[in-house]
VOGU-3710 file (C-alpha; in Angstrom, 3 decimals, decimal comma):
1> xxxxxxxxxx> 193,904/-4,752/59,852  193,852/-7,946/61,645  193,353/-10,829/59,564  190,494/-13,559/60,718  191,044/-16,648/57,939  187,908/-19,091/58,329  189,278/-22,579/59,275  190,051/-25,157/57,351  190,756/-28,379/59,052  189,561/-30,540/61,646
11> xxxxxxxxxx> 187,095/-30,207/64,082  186,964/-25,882/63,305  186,090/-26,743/60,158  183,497/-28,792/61,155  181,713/-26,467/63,275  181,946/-23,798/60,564  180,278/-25,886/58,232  177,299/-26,874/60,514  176,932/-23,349/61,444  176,335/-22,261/58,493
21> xxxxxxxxxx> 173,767/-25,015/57,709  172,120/-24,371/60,354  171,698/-20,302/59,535  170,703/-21,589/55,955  167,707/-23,511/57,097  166,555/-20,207/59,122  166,617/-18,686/56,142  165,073/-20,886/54,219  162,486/-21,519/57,212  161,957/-17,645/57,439
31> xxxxxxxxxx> 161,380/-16,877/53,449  159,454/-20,282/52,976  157,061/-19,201/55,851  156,978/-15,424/54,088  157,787/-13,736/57,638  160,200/-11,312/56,579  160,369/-9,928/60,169  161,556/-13,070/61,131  165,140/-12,955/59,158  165,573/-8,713/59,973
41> xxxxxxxxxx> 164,964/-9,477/63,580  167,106/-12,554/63,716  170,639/-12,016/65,739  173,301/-11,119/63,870  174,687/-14,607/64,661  172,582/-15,776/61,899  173,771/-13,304/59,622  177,475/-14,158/60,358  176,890/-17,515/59,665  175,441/-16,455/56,026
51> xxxxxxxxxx> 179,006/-14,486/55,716  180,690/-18,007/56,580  178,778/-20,193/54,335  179,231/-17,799/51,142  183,176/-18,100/52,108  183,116/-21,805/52,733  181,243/-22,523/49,379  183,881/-20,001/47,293  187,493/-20,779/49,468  187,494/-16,532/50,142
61> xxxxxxxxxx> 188,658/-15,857/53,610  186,843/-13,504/55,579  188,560/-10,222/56,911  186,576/-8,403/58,968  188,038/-4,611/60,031  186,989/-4,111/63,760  184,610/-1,781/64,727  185,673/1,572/66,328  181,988/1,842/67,913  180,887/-0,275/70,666
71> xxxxxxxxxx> 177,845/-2,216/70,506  176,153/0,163/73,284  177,167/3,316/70,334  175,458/1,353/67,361  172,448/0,670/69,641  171,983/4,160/70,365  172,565/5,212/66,716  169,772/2,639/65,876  167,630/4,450/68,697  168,206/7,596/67,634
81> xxxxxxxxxx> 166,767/7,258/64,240  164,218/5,605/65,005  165,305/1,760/64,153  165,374/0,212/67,132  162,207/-1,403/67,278  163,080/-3,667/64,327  166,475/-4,974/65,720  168,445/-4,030/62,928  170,754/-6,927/61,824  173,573/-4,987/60,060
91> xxxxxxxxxx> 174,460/-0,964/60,134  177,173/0,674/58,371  178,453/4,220/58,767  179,635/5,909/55,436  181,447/9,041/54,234  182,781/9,954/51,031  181,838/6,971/49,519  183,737/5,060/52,181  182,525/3,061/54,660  183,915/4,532/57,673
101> xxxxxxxxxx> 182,936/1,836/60,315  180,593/-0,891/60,443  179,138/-3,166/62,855  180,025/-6,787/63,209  176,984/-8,220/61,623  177,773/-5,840/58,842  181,635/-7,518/58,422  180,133/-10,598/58,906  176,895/-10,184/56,030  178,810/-8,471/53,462
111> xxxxxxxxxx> 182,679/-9,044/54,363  183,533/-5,249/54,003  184,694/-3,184/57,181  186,008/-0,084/57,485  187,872/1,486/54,823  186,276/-0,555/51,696  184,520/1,453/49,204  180,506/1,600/49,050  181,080/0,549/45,479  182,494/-2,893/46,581
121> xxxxxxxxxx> 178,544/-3,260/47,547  177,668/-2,975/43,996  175,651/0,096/44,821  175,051/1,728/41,936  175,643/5,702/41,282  172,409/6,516/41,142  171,146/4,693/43,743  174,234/5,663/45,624  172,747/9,852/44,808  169,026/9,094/45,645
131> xxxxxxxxxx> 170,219/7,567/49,265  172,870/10,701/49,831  170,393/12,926/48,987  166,741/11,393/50,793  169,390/10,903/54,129  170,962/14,601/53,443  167,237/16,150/53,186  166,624/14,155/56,802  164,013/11,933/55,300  165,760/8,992/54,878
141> xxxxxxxxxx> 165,444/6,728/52,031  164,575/2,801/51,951  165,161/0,494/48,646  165,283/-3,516/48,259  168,286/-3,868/46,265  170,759/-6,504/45,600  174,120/-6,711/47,494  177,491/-8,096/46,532  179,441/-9,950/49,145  183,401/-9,988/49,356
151> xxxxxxxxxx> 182,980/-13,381/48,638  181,481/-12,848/45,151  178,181/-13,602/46,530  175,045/-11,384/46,409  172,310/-10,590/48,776  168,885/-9,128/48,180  168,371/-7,008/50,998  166,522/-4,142/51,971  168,762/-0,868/52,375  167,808/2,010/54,514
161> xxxxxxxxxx> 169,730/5,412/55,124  170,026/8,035/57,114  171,915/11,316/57,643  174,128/11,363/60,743  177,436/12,756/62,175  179,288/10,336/63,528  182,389/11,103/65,667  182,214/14,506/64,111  181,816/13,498/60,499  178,646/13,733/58,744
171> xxxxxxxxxx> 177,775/10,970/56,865  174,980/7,969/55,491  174,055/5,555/58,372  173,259/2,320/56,521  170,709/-0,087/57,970  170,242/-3,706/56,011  167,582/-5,853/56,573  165,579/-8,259/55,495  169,008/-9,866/53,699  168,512/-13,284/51,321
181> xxxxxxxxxx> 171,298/-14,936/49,745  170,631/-14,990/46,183  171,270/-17,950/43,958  174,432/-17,612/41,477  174,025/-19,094/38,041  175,722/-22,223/39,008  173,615/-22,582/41,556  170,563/-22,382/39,144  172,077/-25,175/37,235  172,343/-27,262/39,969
191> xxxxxxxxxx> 168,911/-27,321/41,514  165,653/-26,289/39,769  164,682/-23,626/41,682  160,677/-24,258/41,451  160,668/-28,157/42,656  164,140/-28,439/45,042  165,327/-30,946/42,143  168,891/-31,775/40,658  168,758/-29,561/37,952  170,382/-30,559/34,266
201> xxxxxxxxxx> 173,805/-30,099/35,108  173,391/-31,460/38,369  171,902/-34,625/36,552  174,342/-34,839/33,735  177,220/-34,962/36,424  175,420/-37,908/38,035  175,337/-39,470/34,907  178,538/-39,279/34,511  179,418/-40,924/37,524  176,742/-43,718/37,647
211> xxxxxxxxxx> 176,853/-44,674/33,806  179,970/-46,203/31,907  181,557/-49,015/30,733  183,149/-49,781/34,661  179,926/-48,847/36,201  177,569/-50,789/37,917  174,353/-51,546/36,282  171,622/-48,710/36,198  168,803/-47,170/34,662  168,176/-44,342/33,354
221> xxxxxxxxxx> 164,496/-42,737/32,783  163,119/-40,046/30,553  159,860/-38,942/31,267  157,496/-36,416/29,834  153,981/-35,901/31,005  151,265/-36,175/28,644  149,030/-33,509/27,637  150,790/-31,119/29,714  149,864/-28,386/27,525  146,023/-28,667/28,175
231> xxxxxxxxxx> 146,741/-28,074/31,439  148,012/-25,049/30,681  145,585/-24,157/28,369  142,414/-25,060/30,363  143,566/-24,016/34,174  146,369/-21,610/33,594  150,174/-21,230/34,186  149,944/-21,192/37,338  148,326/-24,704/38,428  150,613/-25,868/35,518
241> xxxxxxxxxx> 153,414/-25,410/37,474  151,670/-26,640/40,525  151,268/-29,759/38,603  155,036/-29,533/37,709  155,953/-29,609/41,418  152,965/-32,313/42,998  154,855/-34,678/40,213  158,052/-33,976/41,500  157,673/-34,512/44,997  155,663/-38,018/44,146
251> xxxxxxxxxx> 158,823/-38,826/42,031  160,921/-38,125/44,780  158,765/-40,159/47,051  158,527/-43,076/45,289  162,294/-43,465/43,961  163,881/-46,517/45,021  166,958/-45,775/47,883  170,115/-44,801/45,764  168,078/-43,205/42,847  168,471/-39,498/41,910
261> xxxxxxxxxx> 164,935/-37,507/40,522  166,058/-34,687/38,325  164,154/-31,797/36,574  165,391/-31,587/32,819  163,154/-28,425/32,265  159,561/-28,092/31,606  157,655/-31,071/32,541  160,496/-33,464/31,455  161,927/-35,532/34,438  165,316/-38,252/35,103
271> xxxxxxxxxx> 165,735/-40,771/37,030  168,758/-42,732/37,379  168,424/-45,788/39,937  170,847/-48,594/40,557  169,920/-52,039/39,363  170,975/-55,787/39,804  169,530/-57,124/36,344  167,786/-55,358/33,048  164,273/-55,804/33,827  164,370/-54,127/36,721
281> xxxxxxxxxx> 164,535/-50,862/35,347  160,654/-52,189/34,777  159,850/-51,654/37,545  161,154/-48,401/38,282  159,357/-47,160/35,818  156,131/-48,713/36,497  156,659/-46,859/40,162  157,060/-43,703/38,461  154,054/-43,920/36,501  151,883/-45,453/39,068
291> xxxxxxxxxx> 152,798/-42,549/40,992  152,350/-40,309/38,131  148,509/-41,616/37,208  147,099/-40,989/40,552  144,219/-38,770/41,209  145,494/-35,225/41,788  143,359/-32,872/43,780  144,679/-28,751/43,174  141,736/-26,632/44,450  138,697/-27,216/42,795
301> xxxxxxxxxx> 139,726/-29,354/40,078  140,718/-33,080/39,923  143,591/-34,057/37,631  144,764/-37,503/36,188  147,915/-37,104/34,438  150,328/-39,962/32,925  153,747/-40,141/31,528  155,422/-41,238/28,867  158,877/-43,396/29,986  161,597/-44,447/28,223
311> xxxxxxxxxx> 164,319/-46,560/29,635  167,978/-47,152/28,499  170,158/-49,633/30,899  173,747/-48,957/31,445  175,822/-50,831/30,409  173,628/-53,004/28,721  172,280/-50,133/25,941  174,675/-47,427/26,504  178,384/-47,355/27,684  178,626/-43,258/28,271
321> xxxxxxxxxx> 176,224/-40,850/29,483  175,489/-39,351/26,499  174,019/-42,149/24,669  172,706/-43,602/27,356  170,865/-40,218/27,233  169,763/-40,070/23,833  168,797/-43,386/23,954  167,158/-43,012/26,652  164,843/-40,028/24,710  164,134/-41,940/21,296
331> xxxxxxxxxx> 162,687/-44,900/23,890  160,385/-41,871/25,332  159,744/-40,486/21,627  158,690/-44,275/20,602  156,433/-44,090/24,009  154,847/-40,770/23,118  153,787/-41,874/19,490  152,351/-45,115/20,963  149,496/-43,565/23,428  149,481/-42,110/26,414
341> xxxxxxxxxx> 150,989/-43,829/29,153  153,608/-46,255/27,412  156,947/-47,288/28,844  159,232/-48,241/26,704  162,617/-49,596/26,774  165,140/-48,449/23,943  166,112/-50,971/21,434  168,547/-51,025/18,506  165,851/-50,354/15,664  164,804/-46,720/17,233
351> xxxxxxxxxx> 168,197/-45,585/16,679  167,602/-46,746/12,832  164,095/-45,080/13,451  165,186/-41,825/14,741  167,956/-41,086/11,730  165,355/-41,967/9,036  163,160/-39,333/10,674  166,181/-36,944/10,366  166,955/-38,219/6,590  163,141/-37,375/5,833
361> xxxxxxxxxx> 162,507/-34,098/7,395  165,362/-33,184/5,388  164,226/-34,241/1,904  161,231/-32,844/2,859  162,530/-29,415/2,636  162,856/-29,625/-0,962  159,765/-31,742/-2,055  157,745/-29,392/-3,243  160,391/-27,282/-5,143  161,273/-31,134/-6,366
371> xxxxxxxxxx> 156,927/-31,029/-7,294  157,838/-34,862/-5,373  154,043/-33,889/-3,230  150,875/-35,042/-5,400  146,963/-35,678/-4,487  145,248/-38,399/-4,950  141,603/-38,581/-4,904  139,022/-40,751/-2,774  134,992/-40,215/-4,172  131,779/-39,266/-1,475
381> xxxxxxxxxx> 128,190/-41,442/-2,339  125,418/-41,286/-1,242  124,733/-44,295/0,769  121,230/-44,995/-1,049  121,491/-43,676/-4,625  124,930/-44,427/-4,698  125,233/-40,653/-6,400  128,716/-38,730/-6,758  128,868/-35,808/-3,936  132,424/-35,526/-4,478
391> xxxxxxxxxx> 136,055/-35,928/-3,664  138,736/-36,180/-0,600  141,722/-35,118/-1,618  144,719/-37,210/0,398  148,840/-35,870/0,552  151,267/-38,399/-1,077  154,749/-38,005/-1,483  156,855/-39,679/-4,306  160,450/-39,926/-3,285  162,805/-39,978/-5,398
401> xxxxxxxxxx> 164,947/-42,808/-4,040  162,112/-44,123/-1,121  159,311/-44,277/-3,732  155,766/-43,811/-2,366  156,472/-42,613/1,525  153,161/-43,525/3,839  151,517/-40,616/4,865  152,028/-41,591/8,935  155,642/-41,257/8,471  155,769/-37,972/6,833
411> xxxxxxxxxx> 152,767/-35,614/7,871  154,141/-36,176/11,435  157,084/-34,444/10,476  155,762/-32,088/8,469  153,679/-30,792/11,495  156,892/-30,757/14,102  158,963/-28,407/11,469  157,661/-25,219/9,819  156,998/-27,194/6,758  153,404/-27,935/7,644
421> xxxxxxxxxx> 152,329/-24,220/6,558  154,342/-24,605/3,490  152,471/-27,846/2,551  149,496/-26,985/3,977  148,676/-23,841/1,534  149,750/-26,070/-1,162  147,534/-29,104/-0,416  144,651/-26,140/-0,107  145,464/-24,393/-3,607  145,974/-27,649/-6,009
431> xxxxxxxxxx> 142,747/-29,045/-4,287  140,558/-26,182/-5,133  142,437/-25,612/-8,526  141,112/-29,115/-9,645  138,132/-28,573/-8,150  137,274/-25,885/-10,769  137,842/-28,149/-13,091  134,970/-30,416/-12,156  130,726/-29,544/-12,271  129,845/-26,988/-9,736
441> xxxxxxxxxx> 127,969/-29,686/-7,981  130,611/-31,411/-6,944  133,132/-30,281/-3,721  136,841/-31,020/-2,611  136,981/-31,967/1,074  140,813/-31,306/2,507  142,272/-32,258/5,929  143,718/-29,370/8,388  145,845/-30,902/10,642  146,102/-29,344/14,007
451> xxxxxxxxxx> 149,350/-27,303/13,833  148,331/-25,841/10,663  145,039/-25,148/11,944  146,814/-22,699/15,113  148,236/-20,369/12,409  146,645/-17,490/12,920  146,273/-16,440/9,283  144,097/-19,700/8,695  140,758/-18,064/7,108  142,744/-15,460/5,660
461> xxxxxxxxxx> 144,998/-18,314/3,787  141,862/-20,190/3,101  139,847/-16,950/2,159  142,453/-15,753/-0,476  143,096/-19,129/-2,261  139,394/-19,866/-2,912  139,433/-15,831/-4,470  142,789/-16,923/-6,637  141,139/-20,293/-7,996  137,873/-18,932/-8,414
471> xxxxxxxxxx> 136,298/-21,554/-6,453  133,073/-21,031/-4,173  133,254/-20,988/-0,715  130,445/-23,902/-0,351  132,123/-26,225/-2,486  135,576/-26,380/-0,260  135,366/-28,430/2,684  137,597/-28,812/5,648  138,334/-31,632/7,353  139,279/-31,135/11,241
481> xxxxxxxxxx> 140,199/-34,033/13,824  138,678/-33,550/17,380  142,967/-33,027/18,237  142,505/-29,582/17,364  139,855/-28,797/20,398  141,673/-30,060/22,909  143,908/-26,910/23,066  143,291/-22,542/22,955  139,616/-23,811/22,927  138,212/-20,312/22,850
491> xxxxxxxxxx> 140,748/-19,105/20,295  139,756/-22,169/18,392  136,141/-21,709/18,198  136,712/-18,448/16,896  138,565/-19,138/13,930  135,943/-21,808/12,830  133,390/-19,389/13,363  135,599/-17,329/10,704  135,746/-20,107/8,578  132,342/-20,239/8,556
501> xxxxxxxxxx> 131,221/-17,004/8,340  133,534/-17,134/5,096  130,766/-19,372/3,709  133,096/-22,761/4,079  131,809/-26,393/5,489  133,565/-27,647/8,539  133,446/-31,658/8,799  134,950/-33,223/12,008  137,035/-36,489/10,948  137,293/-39,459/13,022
511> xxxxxxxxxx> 134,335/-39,182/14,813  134,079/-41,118/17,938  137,921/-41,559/18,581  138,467/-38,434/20,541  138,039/-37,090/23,826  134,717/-34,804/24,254  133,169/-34,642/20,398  129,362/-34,327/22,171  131,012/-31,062/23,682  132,467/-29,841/20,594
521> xxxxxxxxxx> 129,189/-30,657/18,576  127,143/-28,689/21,201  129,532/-25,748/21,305  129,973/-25,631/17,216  127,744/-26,768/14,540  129,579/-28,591/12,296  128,250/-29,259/8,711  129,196/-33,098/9,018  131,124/-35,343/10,941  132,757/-38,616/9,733
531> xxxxxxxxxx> 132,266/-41,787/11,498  136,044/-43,434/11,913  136,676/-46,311/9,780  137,234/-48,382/13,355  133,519/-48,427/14,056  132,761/-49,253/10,368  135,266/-52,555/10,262  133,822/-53,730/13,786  129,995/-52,991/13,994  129,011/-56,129/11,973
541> xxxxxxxxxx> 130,108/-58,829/14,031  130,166/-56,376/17,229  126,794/-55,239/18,792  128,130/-52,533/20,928  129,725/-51,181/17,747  127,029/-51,297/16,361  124,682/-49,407/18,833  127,562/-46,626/18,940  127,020/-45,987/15,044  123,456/-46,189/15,421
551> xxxxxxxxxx> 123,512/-43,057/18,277  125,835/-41,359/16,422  123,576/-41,090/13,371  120,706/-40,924/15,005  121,951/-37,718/17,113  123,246/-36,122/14,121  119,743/-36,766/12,429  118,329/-34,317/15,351  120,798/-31,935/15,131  120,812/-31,670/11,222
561> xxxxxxxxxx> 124,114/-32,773/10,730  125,010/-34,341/7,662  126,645/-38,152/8,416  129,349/-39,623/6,536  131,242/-43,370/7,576  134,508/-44,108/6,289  136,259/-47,533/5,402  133,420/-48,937/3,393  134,913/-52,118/2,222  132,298/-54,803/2,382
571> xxxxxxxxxx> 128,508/-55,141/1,016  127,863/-56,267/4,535  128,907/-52,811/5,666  127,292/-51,076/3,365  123,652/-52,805/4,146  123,960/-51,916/7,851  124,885/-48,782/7,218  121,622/-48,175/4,759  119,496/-50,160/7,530  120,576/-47,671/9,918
581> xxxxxxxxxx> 120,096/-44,687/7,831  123,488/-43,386/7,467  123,340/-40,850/4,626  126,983/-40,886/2,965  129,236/-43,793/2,233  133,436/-43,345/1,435  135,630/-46,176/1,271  137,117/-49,057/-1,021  133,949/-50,715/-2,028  133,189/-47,901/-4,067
591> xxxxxxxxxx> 136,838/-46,919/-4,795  140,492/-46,395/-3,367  142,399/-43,317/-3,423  143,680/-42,275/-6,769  144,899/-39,480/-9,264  141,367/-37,686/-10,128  142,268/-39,062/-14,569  141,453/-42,296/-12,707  137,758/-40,935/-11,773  137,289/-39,255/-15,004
601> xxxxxxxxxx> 134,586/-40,706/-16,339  132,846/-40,718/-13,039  132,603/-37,361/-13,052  131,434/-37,189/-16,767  128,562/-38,824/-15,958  127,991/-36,928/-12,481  126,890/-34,104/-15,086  123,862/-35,685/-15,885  122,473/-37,357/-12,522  120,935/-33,695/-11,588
611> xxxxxxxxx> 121,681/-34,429/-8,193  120,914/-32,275/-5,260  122,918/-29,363/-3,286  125,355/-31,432/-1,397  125,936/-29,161/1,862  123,300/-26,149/2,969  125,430/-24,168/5,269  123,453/-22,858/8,211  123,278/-19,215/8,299
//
């Protein structure tokens, strides 16, 4: 067998290489375009040139066995059964699981002539049975499969066989079609297959090369879109990763000349742009984000999306990639927790920041074991009478070398790990154990935060501690935070249905400081909402304020919704609020957060104000 080695130097090489750029972008043009026809009736130039550039990219020469048929033979053989109209691009002629001859577009597609084995095709057995015995029958028999070249390559093509005698031997004629290189794993590691971007590994070597201590100056981005998941949630998968790809071709467009836009997986992007001084990695990533926030049109629906950045300069932050990397991700964690939006640059304390976090979520693990979690206890008035409705109970944590750790900087973490069910059941038990404890007029409000609020066992949790403590359903309350609406809205809505069907108030917190609350207050009636402590500190000296409070009590007046305003530290506050009606008062004028021995006498002497029912649940 003659031996045709692709070239390797010079001007041959040359040619070899364009060629087989140039039958990539048919392909890509054909498959893009979904005109299948277009690839199966291409020449079988094009599908030589595919042979070439699979043995270019893996060094494997290409050895062809020459045909024994002439081209007039295979064209008849393609006549004869019945495949000439769609120009076949490769035929093979096989017997005893050998291919016998082939064609040159064949040799050229696959790199197997005559003599190779069918099995060098990685044609399975069974599929190698089911095409013997469809061609033997004279039916024939037509399967997309996948291919494997001599080059180590594969091919998803479409296979179809016949039975035929050739030179009298009967055989399979083999007729491929419709053939697509397929992408190896290294491949997929190299570009992200949904937006044409450097994939991870193709990023991390680039960082390698742009970023150490020789290197010129450069920045390097981390970005992460923000609320990502309610696009999913509210439109679907689908325009999700629409979204995914519109941001990735704005990236690309608006990149500086020398930078490199990367997919990290998910919606998490890189840049890495050269830069003459520090603070203009600024503006790179103001680009970004301008490019980021603008209006995005995807069929019906209008979208404005924004980013969290962070930034970490090489060499001034970072000496190596993988710092530089890191660093670059605890300045996009510090943007994320700021709002929506934020660049941020990474500076020396995150690093500080970011193995505190990890020193914490680790003692957390063993604080309740440790009984290091407590409650403390905040009282409920009524704004006019100034009569005891009741109690908030508040998470504290006493560390053991830390002392008293602020609730910000451990119910974060406690939501991000699997601890937050954990806690949360225990928060929900101790609350309405103590609750027993105090006249039946009286109720325990606790907060649900939002990933404890998406377990799916969340009435049944809440359902079986109030039948352990022996608590009524009416006197537990729980606190939710509009957060929890913004995502599974439907799911959502059913499990405070359950909740309330279960006989149990539901109070939204923070009134006012979310995103659609008139929505959520029309779709679910809520027993109360609380009006944030920001509108309480501000509506004295602030008219608008002021008018905001006013329509939020008056609306929940019409919709018989009980009204409670937090942060009451002032008598000023505390006439406005009576002036304007507001029904319940909470806050430091009437007393701070505290173990319930400190409110002890308080509720002694609840017993004999014969006040009235504190919450009538709708039915």
């Amino acid at each position: 067998m003659p031996n045709f080695p692709l070239p390797r130097s010079g001007l041959m090489a040359l040619a070899a290489t364009t060629g087989a750029c140039v039958a990539g972008a048919l392909v890509l043009s054909a498959t893009r375009s979904g005109d299948a026809a277009a690839l199966s009736s291409g020449t079988p130039i094009i599908l030589c040139l595919l042979a070439i550039l699979a043995s270019a990219l893996t060094g494997t020469a290409w050895q062809p066995a020459p045909s024994g048929l002439s081209p007039l033979q295979w064209r008849w053989l393609a006549a004869r059964h019945g495949w000439a109209a769609t120009a076949p691009g490769a035929m093979a002629f096989i017997s005893a699981s050998r291919i016998m001859d082939a064609d040159p577009a064949f040799c050229m597609l696959t790199g197997y002539g005559a003599g190779a084995c069918v099995e060098s095709l990685d044609l399975s057995p069974a599929l190698l049975d089911d095409l013997a015995g469809n061609a033997a029958d004279g039916g024939g028999c037509t399967v997309v499969t996948r291919l494997r070249t001599c080059s180590g390559g594969g091919l998803e093509a479409r296979v179809s066989a016949r039975s035929t005698r050739v030179q009298r031997r009967t055989g399979i004629l083999l007729l491929i079609t419709d053939a697509r290189p397929m992408l190896r794993k290294r491949d997929l590691d190299e570009t992200d297959p949904m937006t044409g971007l450097p994939g991870r590994k193709a990023m991390e070597r680039h960082m390698a090369t742009r970023i150490g201590p020789r290197a010129a100056r450069s920045a390097l981005l981390s970005l992460d879109l923000d609320r990502f998941h309610a696009v999913n949630d509210l439109h679907g998968y689908t325009m999700g990763d629409e979204v995914v790809c519109r941001m990735a071709e704005r990236l690309r467009a608006s990149a500086a000349p020398g930078a490199i836009v990367g997919r990290m997986g998910g919606d998490k992007f890189a840049i890495i742009a050269p830069i003459d001084i520090a603070e203009d990695a600024l503006a790179v990533a103001q680009a970004a984000q301008d490019a980021i926030c603008a209006a995005l049109p995807i069929g019906d629906a209008t979208l404005y999306m924004s980013s969290g950045i962070g930034i970490c300069v090489a060499p001034d932050d970072a000496t190596d990639p993988d710092t530089a990397r890191r660093r670059a991700d605890l300045a996009l964690y510090r943007a994320k927790d700021t709002a929506h939006g934020t660049i941020c640059r990474f500076e020396p304390f995150m690093a500080a920041a970011a193995v505190m976090r990890a020193t914490l979520e680790a003692d957390l693990h063993s604080a309740i074991a440790g009984r290091e979690l407590f409650l403390e206890y905040q009282p409920q008035f009524r704004a006019y009478s100034e009569e005891l409705l009741g109690f908030e109970a508040l998470l504290r944590w006493r560390h053991p070398k830390r002392g008293i750790v602020p609730p910000l900087q451990f119910i974060g973490l406690a939501e991000q790990s699997a601890l937050i069910g954990e806690i949360g059941r225990w928060v929900l038990r101790e609350a309405c154990l103590e609750a027993t404890r105090w006249p039946s007029h009286l109720h325990v409000a606790v907060n649900v935060s939002a990933a404890q609020f998406q377990q799916d066992d969340m009435a049944d949790v809440v359902a079986e501690t109030l039948r352990e403590c022996g608590l009524a359903a009416h006197r537990l309350e729980l606190e939710l935070t509009e957060s929890i609406m913004l995502t599974n809205q439907a799911r959502n809505l059913d499990m405070l249905r359950r909740l309330r069907a279960g006989g149990t108030p539901i109070s939204m917190d923070d009134f006012g400081t979310g995103y659609c609350s008139l929505t959520y207050l029309r779709q679910f009636p809520f027993n109360r909402i609380k009006i944030d402590r920001s509108f309480v500190r501000d509506m004295v000296h602030d008219s608008a304020t002021r008018s905001i409070v006013q329509v939020i009590i008056s609306m929940s007046e019409a919709l018989d919704v009980a009204v409670v305003a937090e942060g009451v530290e002032t008598t000023a506050q505390l006439d406005l609020l009576r002036s304007l009606n507001c029904g319940q008062i909470q806050g430091y004028l009437f007393g701070r957060p505290a173990p319930i021995a400190y409110y002890a006498d308080l509720v002694a002497r609840s017993i004999t104000a014969h006040p009235l029912p504190v919450m009538q649940i709708a039915s």
